[in-house]
Structures are given as structure tokens and as C-alpha cells.
N, C-alpha and C positions, 0 to 999 in steps of 0.2 A: 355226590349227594351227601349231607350231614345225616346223622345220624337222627333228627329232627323230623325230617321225611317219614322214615320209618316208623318212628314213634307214632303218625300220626292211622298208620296200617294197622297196627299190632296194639295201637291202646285204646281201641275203643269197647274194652269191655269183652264179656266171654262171644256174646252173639253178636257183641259188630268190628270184633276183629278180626282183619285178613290175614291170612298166609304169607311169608316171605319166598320169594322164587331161592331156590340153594342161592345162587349169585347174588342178591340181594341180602340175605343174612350172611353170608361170608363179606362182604362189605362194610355191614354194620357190625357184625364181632371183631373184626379187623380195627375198625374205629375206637372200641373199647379198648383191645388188646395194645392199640399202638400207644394209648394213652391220650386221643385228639378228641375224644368224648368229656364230656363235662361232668363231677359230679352228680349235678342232679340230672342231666341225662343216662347217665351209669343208672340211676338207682329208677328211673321211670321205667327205663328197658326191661328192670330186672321185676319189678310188681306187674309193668305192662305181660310180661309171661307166663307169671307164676297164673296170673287171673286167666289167660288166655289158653296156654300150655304149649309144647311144641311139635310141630308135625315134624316127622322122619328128613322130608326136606330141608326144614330150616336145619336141624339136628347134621345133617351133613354139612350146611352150608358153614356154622360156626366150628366144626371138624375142621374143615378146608382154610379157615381163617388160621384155628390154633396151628396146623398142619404148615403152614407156609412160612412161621414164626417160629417153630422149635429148634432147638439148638441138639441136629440127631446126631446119636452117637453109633458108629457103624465098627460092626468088627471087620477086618482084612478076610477073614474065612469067610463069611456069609450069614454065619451062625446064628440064630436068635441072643442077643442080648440081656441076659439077665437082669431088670433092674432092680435093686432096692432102697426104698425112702429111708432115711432116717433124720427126722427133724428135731428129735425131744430130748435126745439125750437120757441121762438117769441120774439120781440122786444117791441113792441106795443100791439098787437092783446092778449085775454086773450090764455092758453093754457089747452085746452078744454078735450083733451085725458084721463086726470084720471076722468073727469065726465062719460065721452062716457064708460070708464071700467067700472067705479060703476054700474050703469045703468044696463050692460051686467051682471056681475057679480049678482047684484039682482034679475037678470030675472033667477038666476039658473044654468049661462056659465059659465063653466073653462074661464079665460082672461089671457092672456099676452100680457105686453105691451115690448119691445124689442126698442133700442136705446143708443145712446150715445150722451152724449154733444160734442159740434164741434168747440165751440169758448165762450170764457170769455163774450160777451156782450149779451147774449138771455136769459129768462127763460126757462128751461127745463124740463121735465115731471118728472123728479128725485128731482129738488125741490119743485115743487107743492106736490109730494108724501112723501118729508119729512116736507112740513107743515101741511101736513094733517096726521103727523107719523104713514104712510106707508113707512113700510123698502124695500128699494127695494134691489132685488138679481143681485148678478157678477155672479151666475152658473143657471142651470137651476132649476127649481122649483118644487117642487109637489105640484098638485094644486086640492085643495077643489074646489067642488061645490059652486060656487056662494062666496064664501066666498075668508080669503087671503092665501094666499100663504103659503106651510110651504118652508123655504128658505136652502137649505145645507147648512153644517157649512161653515162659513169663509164666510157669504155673504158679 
């Protein structure tokens, strides 16, 4: 079923919109997510909710979509995975996040730091880690204890 369907459950306003069954919004966020939704179906979905709001149901169902699409990264020990974002970079200020891993990483933590660079004029945490030559990975990693990374081919 398109995403069409649904729209037509979920936009009719605060008092005449339905509920999505969990199965039914992991469906539709899947649709989003894969990219087979239309812009202006993207943006109906997203005012159809804001006006409506979401029950705990649908809230797990679009869980279960993102859940089934994430690229997980698992330590060999079992261990909780440390992650940290870095998307911004810095101008002026130093960029502190491969110290804040090391740190993490010594005390015994799987770490991932996660990120991309956004623009030509910032340092970003991929080149702090390559003058410190830490190879950083494009896929996801297996990740030692405390230690680096083993990276899949083609990092």
C-alpha cells in the first residue's frame, strides 16, 4: 500500500484522524526512509502529525522501520557501544571528540565516533584522526575493546 493510503487515516485533522496499527506506520516510515515517498507526500505526512500527534503505537512502528534500516555497529565483547556525533567541526575552538574517544576507548569502551564534513572552512574530527593516523572508516566497523577499530575492506 503507498503511502497515499495512510495519509488519508492520519490527515484528517486533530478529531478525524486515526491511529496507525505499529504495522501500518512502520510501513509508512519505511516508505519515507527508503526514499519511495514523494516529496509532497514527505511533507503531508509530516504536518498530517505535527496537527494530529503520535500514539506510543505508531512511535514504535516508525522505531521498527528506522530499526530495520540501520547500519549497527556491534562490539565482539557484547559491551555497550559508546557513540559520539560529530557533524560541525570547528573554526576557532580546538576539536576535542578524538580526545573524549581515546579517554573512552582506554577505560575499556567499544567507541564510535559517526560524522561528516559539511563545509571547506572547519576542522573536522577525520582530520584530527588522520594526524593522529587514525584511519577512519566509510562502513561500519568491528570494534575491539578499548582499542581501534578493525575497518572492512574499502574503508
Amino acid at each position: 500500500m503507498g503511502i497515499s493510503q495512510y495519509l488519508k487515516e492520519i490527515g484528517r485533522g486533530k478529531q478525524g484522524a486515526r491511529p496507525l496499527a505499529r504495522d501500518q506506520a512502520a510501513d509508512l516510515f519505511g516508505q519515507v526512509l527508503d526514499g519511495t515517498a514523494t516529496d509532497p507526500e514527505i511533507g503531508a505526512f509530516c504536518i498530517a502529525m505535527r496537527v494530529k500527534g503520535e500514539t506510543p503505537e505508531e512511535m514504535a512502528g516508525f522505531l521498527d522501520a528506522t530499526d530495520a534500516r540501520l547500519q549497527k555497529v556491534r562490539a565482539q565483547s557484547g559491551k555497550p557501544v559508546v557513540v559520539l556525533p560529530s557533524y560541525n567541526g570547528a573554526r576557532r575552538l580546538p576539536v576535542l571528540t578524538p580526545l573524549l574517544a581515546a579517554l573512552v576507548a582506554r577505560a575499556g569502551q567499544p567507541v564510535v565516533i559517526h560524522g561528516t564534513a559539511t563545509e571547506t572552512s572547519r576542522i573536522f574530527v577525520r582530520d584530527v584522526l588522520e594526524a593522529m593516523d587514525i584511519e577512519a572508516c566509510t562502513a561500519a566497523p568491528t570494534l575491539q575493546d578499548g582499542g581501534s577499530p578493525t575497518c572492512p575492506p574499502k574503508c
